[in-house]
ZADO-1210 file (C-alpha; in nm, 4 decimals, padded with zeros to 6 digits):
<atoms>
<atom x="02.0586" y="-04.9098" z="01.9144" code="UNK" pos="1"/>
<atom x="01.8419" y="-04.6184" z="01.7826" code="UNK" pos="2"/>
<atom x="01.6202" y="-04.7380" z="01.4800" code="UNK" pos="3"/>
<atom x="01.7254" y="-04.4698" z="01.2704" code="UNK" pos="4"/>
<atom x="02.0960" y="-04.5638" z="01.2427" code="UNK" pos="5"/>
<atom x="01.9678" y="-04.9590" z="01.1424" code="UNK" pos="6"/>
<atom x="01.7830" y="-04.7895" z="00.8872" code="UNK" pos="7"/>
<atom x="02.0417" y="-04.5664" z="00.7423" code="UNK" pos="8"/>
<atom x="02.2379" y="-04.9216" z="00.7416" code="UNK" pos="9"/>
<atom x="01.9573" y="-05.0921" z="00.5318" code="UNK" pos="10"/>
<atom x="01.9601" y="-04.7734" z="00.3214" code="UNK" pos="11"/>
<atom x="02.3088" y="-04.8080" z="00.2249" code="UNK" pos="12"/>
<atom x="02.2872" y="-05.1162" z="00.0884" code="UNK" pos="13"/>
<atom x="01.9912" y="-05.0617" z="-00.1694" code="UNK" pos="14"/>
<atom x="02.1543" y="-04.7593" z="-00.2075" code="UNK" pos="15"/>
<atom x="02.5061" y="-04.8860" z="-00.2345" code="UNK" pos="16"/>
<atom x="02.6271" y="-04.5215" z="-00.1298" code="UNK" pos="17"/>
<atom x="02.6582" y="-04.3420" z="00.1283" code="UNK" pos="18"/>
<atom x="02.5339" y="-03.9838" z="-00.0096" code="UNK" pos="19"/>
<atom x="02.2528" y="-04.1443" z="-00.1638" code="UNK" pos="20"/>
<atom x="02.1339" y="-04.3290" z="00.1168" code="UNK" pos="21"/>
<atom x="02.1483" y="-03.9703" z="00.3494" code="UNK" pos="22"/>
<atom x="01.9420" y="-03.8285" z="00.1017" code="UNK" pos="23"/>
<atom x="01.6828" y="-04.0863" z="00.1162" code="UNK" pos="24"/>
<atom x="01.6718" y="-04.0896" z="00.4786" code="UNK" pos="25"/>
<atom x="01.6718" y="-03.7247" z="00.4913" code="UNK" pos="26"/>
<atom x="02.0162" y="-03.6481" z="00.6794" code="UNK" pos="27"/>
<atom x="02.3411" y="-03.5734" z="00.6068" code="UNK" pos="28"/>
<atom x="02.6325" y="-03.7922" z="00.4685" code="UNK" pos="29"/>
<atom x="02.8579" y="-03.7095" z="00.7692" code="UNK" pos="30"/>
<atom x="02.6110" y="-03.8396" z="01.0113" code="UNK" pos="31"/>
<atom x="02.5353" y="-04.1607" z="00.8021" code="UNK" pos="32"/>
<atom x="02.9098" y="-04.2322" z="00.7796" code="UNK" pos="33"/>
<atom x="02.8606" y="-04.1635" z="01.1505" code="UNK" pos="34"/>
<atom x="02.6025" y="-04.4034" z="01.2451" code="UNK" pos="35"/>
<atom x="02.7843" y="-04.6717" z="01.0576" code="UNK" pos="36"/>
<atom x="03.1291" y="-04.6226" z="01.2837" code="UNK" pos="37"/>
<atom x="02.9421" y="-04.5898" z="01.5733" code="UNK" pos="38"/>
<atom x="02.7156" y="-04.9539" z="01.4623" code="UNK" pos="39"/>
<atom x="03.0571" y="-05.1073" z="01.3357" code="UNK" pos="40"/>
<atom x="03.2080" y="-05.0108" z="01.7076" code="UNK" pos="41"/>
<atom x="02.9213" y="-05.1041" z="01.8579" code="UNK" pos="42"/>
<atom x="02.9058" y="-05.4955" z="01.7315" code="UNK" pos="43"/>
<atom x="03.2541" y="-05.5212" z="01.7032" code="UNK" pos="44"/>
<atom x="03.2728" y="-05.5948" z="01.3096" code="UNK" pos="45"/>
<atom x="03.3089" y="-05.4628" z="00.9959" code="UNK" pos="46"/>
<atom x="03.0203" y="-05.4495" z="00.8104" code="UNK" pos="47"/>
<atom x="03.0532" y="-05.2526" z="00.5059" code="UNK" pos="48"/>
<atom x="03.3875" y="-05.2288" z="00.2840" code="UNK" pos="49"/>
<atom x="03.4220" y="-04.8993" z="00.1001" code="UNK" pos="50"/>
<atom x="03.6755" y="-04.7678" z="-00.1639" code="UNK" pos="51"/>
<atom x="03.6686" y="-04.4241" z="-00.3616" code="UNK" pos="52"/>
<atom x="03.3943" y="-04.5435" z="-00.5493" code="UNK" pos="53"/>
<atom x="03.2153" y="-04.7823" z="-00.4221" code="UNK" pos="54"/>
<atom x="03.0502" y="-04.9262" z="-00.0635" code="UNK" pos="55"/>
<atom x="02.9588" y="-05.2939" z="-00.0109" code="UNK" pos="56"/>
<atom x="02.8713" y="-05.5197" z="00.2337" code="UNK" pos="57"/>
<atom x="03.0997" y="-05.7460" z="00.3707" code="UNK" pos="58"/>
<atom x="02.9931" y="-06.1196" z="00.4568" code="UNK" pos="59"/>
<atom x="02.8971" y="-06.0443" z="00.8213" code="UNK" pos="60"/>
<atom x="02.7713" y="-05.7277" z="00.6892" code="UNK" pos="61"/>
<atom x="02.5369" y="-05.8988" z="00.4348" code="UNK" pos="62"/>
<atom x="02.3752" y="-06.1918" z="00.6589" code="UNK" pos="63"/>
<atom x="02.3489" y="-05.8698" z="00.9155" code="UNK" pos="64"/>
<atom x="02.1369" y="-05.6714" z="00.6677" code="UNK" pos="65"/>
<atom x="01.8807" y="-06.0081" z="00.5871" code="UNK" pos="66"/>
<atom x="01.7965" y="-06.0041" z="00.9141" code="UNK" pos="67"/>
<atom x="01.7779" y="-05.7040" z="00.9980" code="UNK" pos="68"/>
<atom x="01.5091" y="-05.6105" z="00.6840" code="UNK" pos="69"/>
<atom x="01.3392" y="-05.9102" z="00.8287" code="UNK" pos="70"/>
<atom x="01.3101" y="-05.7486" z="01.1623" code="UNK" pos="71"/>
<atom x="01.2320" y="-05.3796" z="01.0494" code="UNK" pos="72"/>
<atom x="00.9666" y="-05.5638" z="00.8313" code="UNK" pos="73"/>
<atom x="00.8171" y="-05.6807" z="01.1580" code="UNK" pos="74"/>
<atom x="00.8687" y="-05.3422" z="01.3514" code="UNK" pos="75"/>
<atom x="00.6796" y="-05.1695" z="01.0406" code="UNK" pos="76"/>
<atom x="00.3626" y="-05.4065" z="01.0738" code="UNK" pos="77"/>
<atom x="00.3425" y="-05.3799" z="01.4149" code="UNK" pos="78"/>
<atom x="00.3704" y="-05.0163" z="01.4588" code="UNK" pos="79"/>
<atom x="00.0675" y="-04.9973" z="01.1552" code="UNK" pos="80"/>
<atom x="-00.1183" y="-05.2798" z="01.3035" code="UNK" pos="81"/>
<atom x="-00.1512" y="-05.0169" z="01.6294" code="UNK" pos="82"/>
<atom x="-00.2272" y="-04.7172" z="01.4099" code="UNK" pos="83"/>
<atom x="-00.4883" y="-04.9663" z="01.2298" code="UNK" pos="84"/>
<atom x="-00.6586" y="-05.0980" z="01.5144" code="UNK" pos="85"/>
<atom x="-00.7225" y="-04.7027" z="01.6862" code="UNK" pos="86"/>
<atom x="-00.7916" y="-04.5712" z="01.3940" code="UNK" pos="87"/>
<atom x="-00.4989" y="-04.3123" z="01.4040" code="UNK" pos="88"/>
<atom x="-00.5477" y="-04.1145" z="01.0857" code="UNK" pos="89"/>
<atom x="-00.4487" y="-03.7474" z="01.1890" code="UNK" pos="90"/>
<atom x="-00.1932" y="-03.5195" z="01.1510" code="UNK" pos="91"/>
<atom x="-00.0487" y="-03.3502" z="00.8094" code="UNK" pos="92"/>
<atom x="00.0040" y="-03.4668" z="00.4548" code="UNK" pos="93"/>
<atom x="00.2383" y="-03.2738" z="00.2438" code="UNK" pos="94"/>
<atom x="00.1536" y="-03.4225" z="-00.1224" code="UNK" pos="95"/>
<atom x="00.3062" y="-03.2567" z="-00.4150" code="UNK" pos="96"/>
<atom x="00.1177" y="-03.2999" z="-00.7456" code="UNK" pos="97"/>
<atom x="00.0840" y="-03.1673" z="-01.0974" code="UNK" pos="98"/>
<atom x="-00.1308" y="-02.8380" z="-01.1715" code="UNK" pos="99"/>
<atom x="-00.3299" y="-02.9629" z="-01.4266" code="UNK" pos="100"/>
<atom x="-00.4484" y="-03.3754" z="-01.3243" code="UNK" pos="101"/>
<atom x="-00.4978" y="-03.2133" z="-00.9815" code="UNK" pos="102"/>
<atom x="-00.7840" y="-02.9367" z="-01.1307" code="UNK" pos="103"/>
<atom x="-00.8673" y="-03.1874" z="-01.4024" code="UNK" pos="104"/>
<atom x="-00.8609" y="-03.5169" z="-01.2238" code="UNK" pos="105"/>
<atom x="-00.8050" y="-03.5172" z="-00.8663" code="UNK" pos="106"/>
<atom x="-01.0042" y="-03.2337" z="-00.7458" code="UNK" pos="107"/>
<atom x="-01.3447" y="-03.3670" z="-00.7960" code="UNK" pos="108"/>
<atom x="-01.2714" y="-03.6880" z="-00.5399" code="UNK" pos="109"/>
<atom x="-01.0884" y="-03.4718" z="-00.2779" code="UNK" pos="110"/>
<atom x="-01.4065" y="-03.3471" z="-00.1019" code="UNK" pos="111"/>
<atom x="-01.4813" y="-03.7761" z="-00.0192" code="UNK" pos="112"/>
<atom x="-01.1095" y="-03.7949" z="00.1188" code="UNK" pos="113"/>
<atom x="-01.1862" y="-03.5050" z="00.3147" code="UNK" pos="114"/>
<atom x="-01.4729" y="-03.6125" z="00.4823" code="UNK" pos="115"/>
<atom x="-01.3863" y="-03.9060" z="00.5478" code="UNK" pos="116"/>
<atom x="-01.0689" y="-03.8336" z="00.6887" code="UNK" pos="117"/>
<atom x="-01.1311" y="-03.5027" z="00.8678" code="UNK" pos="118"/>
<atom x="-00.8475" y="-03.5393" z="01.1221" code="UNK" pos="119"/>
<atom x="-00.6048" y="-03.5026" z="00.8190" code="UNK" pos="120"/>
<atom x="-00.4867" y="-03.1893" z="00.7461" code="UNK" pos="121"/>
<atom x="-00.3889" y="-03.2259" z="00.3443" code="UNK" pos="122"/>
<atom x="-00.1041" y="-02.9679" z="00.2449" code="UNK" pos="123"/>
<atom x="-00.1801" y="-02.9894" z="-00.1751" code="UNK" pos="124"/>
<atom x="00.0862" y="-02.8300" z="-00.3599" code="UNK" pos="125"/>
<atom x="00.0736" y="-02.7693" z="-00.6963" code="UNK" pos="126"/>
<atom x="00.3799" y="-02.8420" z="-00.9167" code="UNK" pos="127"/>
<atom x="00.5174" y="-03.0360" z="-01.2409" code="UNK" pos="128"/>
<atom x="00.8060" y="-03.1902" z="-01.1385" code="UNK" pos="129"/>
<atom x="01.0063" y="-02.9840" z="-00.9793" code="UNK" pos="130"/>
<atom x="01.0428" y="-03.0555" z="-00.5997" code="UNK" pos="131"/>
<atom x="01.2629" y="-03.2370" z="-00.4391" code="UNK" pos="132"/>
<atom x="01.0380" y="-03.4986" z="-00.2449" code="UNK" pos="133"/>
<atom x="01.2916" y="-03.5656" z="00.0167" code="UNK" pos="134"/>
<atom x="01.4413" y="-03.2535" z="00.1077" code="UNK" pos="135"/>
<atom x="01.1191" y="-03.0332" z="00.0302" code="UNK" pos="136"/>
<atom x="00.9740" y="-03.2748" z="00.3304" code="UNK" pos="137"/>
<atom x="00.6690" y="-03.3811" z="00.0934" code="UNK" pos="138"/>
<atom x="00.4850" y="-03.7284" z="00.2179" code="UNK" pos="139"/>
<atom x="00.4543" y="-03.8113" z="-00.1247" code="UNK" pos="140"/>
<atom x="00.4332" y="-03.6897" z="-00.5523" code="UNK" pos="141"/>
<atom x="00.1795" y="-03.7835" z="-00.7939" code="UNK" pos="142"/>
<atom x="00.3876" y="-03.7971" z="-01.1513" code="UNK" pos="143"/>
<atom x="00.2218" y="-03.7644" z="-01.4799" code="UNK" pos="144"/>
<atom x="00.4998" y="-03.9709" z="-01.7611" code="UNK" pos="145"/>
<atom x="00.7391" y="-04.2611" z="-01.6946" code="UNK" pos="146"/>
<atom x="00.9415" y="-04.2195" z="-01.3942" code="UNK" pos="147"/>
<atom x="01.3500" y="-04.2003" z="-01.4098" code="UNK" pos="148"/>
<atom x="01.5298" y="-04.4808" z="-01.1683" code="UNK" pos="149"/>
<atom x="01.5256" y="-04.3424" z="-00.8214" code="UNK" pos="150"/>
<atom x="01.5112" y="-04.5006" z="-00.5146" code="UNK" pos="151"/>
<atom x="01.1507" y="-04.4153" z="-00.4257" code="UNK" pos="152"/>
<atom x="00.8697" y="-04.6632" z="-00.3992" code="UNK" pos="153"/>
<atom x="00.6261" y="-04.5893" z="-00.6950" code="UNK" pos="154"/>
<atom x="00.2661" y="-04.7379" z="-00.7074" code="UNK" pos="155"/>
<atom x="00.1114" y="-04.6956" z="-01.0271" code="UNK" pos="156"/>
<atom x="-00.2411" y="-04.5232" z="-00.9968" code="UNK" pos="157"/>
<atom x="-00.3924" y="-04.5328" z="-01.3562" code="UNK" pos="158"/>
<atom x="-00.3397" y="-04.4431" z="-01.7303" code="UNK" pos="159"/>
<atom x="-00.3828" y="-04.0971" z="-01.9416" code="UNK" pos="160"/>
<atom x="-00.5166" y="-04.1123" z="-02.2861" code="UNK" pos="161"/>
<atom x="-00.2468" y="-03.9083" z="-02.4783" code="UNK" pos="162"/>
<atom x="-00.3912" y="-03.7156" z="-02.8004" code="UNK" pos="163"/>
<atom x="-00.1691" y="-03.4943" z="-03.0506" code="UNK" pos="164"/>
<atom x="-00.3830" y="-03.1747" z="-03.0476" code="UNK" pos="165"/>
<atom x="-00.3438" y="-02.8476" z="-03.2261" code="UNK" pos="166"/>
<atom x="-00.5445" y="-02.5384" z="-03.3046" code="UNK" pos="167"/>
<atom x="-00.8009" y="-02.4785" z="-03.6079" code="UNK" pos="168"/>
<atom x="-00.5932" y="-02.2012" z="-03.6902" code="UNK" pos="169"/>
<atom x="-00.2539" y="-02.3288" z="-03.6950" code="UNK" pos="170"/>
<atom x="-00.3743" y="-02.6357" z="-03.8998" code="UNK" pos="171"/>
<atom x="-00.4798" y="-02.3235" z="-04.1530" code="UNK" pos="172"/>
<atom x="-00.1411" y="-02.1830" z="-04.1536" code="UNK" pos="173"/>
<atom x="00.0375" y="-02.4719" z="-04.1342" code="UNK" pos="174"/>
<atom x="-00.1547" y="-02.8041" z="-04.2525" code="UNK" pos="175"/>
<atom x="-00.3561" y="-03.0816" z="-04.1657" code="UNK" pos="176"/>
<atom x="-00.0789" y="-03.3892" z="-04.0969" code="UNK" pos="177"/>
<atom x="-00.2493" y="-03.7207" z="-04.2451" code="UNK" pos="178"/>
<atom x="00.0967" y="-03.9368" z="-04.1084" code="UNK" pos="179"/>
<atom x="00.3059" y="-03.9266" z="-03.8576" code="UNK" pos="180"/>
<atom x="00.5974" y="-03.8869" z="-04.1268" code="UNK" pos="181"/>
<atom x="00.4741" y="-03.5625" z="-04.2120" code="UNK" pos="182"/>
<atom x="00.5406" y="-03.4053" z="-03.8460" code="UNK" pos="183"/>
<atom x="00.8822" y="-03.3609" z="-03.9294" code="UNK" pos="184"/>
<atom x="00.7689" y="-03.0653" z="-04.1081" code="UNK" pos="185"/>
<atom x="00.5602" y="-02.9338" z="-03.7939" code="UNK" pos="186"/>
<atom x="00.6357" y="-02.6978" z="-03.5055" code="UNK" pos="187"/>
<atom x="00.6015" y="-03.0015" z="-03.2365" code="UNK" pos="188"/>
<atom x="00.5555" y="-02.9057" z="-02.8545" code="UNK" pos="189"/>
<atom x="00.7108" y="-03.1855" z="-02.6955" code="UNK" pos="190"/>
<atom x="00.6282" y="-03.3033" z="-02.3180" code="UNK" pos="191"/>
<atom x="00.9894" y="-03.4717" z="-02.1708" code="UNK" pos="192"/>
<atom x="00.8006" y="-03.6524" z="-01.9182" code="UNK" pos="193"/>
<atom x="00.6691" y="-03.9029" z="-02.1916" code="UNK" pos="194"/>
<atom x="01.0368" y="-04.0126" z="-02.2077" code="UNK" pos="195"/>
<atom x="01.0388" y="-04.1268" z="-02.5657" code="UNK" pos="196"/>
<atom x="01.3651" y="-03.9092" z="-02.6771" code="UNK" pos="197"/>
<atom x="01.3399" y="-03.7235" z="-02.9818" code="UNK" pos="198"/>
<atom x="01.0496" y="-03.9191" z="-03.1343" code="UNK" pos="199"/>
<atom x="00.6886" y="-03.9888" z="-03.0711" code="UNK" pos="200"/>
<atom x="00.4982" y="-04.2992" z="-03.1003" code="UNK" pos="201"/>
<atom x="00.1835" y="-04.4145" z="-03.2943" code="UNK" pos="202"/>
<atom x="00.0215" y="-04.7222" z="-03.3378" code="UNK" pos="203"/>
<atom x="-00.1889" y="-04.8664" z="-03.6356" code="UNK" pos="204"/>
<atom x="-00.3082" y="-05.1804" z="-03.7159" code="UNK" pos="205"/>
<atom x="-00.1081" y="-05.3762" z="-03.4635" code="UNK" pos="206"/>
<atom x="00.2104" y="-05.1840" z="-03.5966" code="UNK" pos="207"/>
<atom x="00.3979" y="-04.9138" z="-03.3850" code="UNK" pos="208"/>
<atom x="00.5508" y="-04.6001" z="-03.5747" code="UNK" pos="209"/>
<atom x="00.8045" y="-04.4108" z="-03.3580" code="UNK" pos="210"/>
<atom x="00.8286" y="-04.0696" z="-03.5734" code="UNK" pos="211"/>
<atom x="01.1304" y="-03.8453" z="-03.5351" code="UNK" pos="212"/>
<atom x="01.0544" y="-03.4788" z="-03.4074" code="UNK" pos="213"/>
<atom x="01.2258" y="-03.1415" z="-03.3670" code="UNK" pos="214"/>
<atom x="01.0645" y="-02.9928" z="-03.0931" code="UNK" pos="215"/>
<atom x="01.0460" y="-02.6366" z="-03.0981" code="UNK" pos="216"/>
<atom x="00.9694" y="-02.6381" z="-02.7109" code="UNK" pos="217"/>
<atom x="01.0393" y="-02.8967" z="-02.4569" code="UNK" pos="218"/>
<atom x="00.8909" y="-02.8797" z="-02.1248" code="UNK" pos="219"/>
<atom x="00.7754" y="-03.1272" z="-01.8079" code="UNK" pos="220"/>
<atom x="00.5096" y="-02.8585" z="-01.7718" code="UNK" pos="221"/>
<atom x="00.1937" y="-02.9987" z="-01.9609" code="UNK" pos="222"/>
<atom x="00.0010" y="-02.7188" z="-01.8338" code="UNK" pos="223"/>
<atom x="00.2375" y="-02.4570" z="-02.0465" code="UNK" pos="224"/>
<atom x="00.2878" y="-02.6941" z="-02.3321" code="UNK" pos="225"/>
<atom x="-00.1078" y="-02.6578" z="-02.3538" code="UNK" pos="226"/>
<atom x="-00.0984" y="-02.2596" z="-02.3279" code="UNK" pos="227"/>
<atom x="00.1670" y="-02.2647" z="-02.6166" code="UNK" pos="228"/>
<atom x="-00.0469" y="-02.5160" z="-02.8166" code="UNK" pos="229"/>
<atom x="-00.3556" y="-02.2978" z="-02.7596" code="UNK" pos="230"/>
<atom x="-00.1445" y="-01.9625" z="-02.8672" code="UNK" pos="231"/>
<atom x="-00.1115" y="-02.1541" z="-03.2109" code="UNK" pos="232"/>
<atom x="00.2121" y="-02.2224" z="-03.1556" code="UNK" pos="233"/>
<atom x="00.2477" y="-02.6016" z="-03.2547" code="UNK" pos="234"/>
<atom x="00.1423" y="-02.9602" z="-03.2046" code="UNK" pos="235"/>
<atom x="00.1857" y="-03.1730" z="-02.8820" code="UNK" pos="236"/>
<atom x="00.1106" y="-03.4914" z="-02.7585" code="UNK" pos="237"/>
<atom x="-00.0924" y="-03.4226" z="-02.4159" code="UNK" pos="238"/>
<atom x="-00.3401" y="-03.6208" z="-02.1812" code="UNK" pos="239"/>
<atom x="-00.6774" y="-03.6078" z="-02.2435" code="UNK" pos="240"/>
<atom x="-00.7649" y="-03.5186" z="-01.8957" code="UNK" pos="241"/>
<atom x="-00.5725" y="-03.1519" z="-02.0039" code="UNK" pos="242"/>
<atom x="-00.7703" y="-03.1143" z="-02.3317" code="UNK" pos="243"/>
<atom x="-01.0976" y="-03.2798" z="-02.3414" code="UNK" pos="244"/>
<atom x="-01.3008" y="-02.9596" z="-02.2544" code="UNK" pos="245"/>
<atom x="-01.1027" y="-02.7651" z="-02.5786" code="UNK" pos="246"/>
<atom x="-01.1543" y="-03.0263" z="-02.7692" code="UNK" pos="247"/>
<atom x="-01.5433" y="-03.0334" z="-02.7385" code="UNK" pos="248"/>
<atom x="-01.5543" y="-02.6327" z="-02.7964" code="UNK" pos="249"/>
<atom x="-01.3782" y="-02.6628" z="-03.0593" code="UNK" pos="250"/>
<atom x="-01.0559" y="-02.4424" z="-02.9618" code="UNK" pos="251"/>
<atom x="-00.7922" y="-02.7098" z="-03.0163" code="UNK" pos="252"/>
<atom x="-00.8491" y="-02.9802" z="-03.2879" code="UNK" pos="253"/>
<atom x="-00.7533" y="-03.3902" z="-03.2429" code="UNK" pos="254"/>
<atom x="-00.5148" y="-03.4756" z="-03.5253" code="UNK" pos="255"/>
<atom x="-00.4267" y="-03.8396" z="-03.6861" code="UNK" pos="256"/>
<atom x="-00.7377" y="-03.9653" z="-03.5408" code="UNK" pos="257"/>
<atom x="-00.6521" y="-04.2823" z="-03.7563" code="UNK" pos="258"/>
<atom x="-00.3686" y="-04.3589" z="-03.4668" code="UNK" pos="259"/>
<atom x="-00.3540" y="-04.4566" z="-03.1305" code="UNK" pos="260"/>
<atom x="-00.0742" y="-04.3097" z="-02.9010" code="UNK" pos="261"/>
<atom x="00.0891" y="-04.5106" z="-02.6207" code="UNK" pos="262"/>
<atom x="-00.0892" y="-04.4201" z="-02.3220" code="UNK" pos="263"/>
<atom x="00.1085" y="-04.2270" z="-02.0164" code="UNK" pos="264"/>
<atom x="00.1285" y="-04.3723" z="-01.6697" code="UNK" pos="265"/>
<atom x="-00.0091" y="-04.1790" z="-01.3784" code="UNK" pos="266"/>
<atom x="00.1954" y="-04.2726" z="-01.0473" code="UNK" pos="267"/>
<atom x="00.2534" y="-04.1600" z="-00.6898" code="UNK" pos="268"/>
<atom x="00.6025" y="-04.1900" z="-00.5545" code="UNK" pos="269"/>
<atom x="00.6842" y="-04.1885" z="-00.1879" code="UNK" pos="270"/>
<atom x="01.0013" y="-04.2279" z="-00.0047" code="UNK" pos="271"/>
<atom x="01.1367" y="-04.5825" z="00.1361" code="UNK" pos="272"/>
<atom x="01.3180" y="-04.5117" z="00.4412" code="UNK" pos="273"/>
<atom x="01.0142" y="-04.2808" z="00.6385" code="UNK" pos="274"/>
<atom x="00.7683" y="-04.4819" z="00.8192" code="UNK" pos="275"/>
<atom x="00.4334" y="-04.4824" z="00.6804" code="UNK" pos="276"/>
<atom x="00.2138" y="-04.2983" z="00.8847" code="UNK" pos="277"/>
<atom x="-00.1735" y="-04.4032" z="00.9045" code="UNK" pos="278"/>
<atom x="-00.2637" y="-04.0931" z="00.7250" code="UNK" pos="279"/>
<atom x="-00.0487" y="-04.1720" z="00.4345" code="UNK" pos="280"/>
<atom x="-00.2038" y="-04.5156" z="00.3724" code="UNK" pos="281"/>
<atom x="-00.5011" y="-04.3528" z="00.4111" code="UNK" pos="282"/>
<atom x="-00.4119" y="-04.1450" z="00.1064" code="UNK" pos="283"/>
<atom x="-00.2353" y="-04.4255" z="-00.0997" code="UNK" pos="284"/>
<atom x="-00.5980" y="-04.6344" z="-00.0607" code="UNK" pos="285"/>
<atom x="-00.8422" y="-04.3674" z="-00.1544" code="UNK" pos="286"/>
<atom x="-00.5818" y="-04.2452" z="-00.4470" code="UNK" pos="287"/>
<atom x="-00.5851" y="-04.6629" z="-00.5392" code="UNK" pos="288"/>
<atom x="-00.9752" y="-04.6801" z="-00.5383" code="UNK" pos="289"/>
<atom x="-01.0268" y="-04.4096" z="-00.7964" code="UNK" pos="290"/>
<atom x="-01.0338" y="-04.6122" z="-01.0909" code="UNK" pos="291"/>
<atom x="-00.9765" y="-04.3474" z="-01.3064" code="UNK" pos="292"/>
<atom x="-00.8710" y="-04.5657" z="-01.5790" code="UNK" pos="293"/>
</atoms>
């Protein structure tokens, strides 16, 4: 039985779909409803019951699927544990990751992973968000924000410092805030990736504010939410990594400096079903050993 069709198995039950689990494993939804007749005909049992709306196991179907992640476990360590002992790190990484932590952040270290890996050839693309890690074939995403439910793995890497930031001369035009209550009355730039709905959040003194905002601009592009911010065009909540170098000139201006701001997780996200490859692990290692925190 090819491995692939056990796997699209194992995918439809995290999944419990079968369009959801084709898109994880990166194939269509006719040839995972395929796999499953032809693994069904094959054992002579039904494994999975499905209605209009829903798929589930049945109770062969379910003891089949514990041992089978058992045994695909196995397969998994074994096939690394070869990679591992030759040293097989070589081939291409496709890594998607956002425009500004890559210049700001990342960039600096990549020279190390370069050298030290220089069988690897590292596709970096540039982006905020917007790909489509399975279909656009990308070995994995760094994400700056908290992460909607998906069925990717997601390691966390490390922690932004957010600031609320805006320029000398808007705060002439428009005022210096002192509280968080007095951003209702504020052009506010607001980054969706921070997740926090139509209100951001401030701590002082062991107590949390969550202030309600009407953005002017929403965006899960930090990189243009800073352009509008340094236009003059409002506040906004960004990492530090994004400002730090405008804030020592002088061009953009840290605000309520009397409050903290919840800080936003950095993560890399990578999908379950694809074997990891010795380069990848590679990656997911030197992007752990940063300590960027």
């Amino acid at each position: 039985m090819d491995i692939i069709v056990l796997r699209t198995f194992v995918s439809i039950l995290d999944e419990g779909s079968f369009a959801a689990a084709a898109r994880r494993m990166g194939i269509s939804r006719s040839l995972a409803s395929k796999y499953i007749s032809d693994l069904e005909d094959s054992l002579g049992a039904r494994l999975l019951t499905r209605t209009t709306r829903t798929v589930r196991p049945t109770t062969v179907g379910e003891a089949y699927g514990v041992q089978l992640r058992d045994v695909l476990d196995r397969l998994d360590a074994a096939h690394e544990g070869v990679r591992n002992a030759v040293g097989q790190a070589a081939g291409t990484l496709k890594i998607g990751s956002p425009v500004a932590y890559t210049l700001q952040v990342l960039q600096p270290h990549l020279r190390r992973f370069m050298e030290t890996y220089p069988d690897i050839q590292l596709e970096l693309l540039l982006e905020d968000g917007a790909s489509d890690i399975i279909g656009d074939g990308f070995d994995a995403v760094i994400r700056v924000g908290h992460l909607a439910d998906s069925s990717l793995h997601a390691r966390r890497l490390h922690q932004g410092k957010i600031m609320l930031v805006a320029t000398p001369d808007y705060i002439e035009k428009f005022g210096l805030p002192l509280l968080p209550a007095d951003l209702k009355d504020h052009k506010c730039l607001h980054y969706t990736n921070l997740r926090t709905g139509d209100s951001w959040s401030f701590q002082r003194d062991g107590e949390t504010i969550h202030q309600k905002i009407q953005p002017i601009l929403a965006s899960n592009n930090g990189d243009l939410l800073y352009r509008m911010a340094l236009d003059g065009m409002g506040v906004t909540l960004l990492p530090e990594f994004i400002v730090e170098e405008d804030l020592r000139a002088g061009r953009l201006i840290s605000l309520l400096p009397e409050y903290t701001m919840p800080h936003v997780p950095i993560s890399i996200l990578f999908p379950t079903g694809k074997l990891m490859t010795a380069a990848m692990r590679s990656f997911l290692d030197f992007m752990g050993d940063l300590r960027l925190d």
